[in-house]
C-alpha positions as CSV (number, residue, x, y, z in Angstrom):
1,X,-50.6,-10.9,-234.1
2,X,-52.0,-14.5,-234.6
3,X,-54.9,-15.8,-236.4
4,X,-58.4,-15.1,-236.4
5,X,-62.0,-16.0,-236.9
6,X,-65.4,-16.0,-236.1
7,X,-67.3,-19.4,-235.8
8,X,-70.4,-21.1,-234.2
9,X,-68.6,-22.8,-230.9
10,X,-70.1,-25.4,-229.2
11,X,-69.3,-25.4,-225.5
12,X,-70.5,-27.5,-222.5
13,X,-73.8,-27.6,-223.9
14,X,-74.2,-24.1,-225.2
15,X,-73.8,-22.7,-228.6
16,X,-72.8,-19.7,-229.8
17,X,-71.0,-17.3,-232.5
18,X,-67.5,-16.0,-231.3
19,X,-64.7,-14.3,-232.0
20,X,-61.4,-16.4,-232.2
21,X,-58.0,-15.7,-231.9
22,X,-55.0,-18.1,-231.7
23,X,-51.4,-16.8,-230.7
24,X,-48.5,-18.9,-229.1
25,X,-50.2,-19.1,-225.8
26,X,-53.6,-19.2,-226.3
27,X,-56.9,-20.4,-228.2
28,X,-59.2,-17.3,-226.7
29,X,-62.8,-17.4,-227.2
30,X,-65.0,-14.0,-227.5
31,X,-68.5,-13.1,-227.3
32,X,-71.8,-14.6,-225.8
33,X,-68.8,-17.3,-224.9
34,X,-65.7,-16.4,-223.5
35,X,-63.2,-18.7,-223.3
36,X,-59.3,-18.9,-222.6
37,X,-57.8,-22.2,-223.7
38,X,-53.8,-22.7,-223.4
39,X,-52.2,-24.1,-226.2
40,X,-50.6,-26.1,-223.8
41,X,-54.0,-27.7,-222.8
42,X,-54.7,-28.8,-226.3
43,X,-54.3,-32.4,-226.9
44,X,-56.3,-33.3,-230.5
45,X,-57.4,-31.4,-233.4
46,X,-60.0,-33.4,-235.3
47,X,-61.6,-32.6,-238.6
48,X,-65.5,-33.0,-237.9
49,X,-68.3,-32.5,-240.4
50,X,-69.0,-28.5,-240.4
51,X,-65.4,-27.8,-238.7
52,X,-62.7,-28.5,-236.0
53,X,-63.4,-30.8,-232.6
54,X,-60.7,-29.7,-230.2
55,X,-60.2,-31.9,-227.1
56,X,-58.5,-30.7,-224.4
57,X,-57.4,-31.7,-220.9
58,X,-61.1,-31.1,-219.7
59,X,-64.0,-30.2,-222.2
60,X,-64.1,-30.5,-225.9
61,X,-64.4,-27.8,-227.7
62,X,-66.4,-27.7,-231.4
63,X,-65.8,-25.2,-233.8
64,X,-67.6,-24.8,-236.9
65,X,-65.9,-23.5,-240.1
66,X,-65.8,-24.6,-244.1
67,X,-63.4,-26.9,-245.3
68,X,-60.7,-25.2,-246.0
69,X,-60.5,-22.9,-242.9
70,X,-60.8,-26.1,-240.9
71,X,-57.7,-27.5,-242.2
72,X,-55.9,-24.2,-241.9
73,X,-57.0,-23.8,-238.6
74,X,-56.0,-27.5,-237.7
75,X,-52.3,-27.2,-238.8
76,X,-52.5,-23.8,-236.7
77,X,-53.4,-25.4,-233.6
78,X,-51.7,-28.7,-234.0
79,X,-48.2,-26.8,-234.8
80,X,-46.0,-26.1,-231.7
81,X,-45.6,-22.3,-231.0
82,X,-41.3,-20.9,-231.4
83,X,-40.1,-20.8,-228.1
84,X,-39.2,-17.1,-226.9
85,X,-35.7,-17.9,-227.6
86,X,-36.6,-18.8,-231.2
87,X,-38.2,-15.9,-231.9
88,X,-35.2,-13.9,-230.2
89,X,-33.5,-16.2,-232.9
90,X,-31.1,-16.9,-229.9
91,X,-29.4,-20.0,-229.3
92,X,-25.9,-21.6,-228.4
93,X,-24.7,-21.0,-231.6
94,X,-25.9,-17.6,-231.9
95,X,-25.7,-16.3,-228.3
96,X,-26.1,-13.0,-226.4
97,X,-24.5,-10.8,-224.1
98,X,-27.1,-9.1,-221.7
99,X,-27.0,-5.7,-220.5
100,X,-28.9,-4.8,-217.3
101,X,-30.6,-6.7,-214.3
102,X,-34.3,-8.3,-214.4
103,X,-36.6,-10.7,-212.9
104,X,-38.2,-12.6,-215.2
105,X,-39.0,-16.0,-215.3
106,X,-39.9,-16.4,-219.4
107,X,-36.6,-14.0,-220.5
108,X,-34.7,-16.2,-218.1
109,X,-35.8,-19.7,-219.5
110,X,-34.8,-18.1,-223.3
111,X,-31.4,-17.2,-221.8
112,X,-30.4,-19.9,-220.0
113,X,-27.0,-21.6,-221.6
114,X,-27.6,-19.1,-224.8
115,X,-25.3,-15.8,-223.1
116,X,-21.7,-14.8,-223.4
117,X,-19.6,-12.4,-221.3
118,X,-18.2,-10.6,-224.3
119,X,-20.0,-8.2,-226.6
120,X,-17.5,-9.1,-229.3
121,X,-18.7,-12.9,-229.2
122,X,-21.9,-12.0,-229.2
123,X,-24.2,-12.3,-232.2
124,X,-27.2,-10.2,-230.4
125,X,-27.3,-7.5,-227.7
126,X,-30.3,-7.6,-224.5
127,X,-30.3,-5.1,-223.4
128,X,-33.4,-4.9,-220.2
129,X,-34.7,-1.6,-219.7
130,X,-35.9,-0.9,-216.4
131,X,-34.7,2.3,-215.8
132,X,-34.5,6.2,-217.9
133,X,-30.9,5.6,-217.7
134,X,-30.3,2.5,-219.2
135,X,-32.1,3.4,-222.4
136,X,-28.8,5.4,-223.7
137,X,-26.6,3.0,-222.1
138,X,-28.0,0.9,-224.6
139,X,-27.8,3.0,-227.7
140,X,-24.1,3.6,-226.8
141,X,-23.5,-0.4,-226.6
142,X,-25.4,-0.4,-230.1
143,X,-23.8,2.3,-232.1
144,X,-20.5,0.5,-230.5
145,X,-21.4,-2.4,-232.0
146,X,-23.1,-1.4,-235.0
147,X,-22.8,-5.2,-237.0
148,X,-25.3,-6.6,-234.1
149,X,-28.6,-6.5,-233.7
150,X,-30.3,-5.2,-230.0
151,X,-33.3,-6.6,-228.5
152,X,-34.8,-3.6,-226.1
153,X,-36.6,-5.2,-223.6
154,X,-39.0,-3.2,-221.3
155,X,-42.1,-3.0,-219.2
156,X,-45.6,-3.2,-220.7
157,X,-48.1,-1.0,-220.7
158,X,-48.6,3.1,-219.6
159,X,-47.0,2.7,-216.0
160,X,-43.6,1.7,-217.7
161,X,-40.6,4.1,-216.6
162,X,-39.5,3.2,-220.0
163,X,-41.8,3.1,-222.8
164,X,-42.0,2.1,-226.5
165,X,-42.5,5.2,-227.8
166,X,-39.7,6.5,-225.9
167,X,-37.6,3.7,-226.8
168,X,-38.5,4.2,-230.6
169,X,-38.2,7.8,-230.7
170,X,-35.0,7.3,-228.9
171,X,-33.3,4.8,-231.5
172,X,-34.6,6.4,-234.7
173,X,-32.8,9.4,-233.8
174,X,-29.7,7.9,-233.9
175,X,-30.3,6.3,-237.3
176,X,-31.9,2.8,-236.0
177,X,-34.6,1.5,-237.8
178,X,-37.0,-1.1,-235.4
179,X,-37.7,-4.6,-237.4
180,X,-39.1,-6.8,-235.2
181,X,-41.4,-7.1,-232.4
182,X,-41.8,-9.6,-229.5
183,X,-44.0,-10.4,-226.3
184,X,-41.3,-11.6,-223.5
185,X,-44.0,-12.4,-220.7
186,X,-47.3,-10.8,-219.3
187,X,-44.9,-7.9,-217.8
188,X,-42.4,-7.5,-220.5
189,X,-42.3,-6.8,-224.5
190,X,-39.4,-6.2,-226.8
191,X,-37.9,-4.7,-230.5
192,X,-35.5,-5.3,-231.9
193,X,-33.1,-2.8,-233.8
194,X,-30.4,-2.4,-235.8
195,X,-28.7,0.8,-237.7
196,X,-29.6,1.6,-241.2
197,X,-26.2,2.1,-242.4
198,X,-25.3,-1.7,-241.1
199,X,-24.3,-4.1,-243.9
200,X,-26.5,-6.7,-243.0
């Protein structure tokens, strides 16, 4: 997910063709230079003539694109990335009741003053899956609750106990269909899922 391009770069006195590719964290640089800038680091986005000047907190950065991919790359970079919790669509208003343990610093940030005690006043179940067992503790609190959506939240990668697929091939079987997808943190990921035969 995110945008991407390939441009001449100009970078502490060297100039190259890259590959670029702008998510909610990062401006990442690839080929002869390779180069990870955090969003958070970016403090301008100037249209030059041939592209974009992006000044950061230490070098500038030049890229050079046509017109019109300069502007859209501009509003891209200038815009502020959804928090996690906004792209849980999570908030006071719409809060959620949590099902299992986890140590997480990002998932705990989006949590903070947005959880409930009760499934019932709950507009979204997340549920953190850490363990084989937990996956159809889960789908039981889902098909309970069948008007809510449930964010599956698990480990990244091929050494997770529970995985995706497993997840996926888990919920489908059940009659939940998987509409959204979300990076948590550099250890966890998330989908979220919902039964066809909901109303909403």
């Amino acid at each position: 997910m995110g945008r991407e391009a390939v441009a001449v770069c100009h970078w502490e006195g060297e100039v190259a063709e890259a590959k670029l590719h702008l998510d909610s964290k990062a401006l990442q640089l690839r080929g002869q230079i390779h180069l990870d800038i955090p969003r958070s680091a970016i403090r301008d986005v100037e249209i030059v003539k041939g592209g974009l000047l992006v000044r950061t907190h230490g070098p500038d950065l030049e890229m050079e694109f046509g017109t019109s991919d300069a502007l859209k790359w501009q509003k891209a970079l200038l815009k502020k990335p959804p928090t996690l919790a906004e792209k849980l669509g999570i908030s006071a208003e719409a809060p959620a009741f949590v099902m299992g343990d986890f140590d997480d610093v990002e998932l705990s940030s989006a949590l903070t003053g947005r959880t409930v005690q009760s499934v019932g006043d709950a507009a979204f179940i997340v549920a953190v899956l850490l363990q084989i067992d937990a996956l159809e503790k889960a789908s039981d609190l889902a098909l309970a609750h069948p008007d809510k959506h449930i964010w599956m939240v698990h480990q990244k990668g091929k050494t997770a106990v529970v995985g995706d697929t497993m997840i996926r091939t888990h919920m489908r079987a059940l009659g939940f269909i998987d509409s959204k997808t979300s990076a948590v943190s550099d250890r966890l990921t998330t989908t979220r899922y919902r039964l066809r035969t909901s109303s909403r």
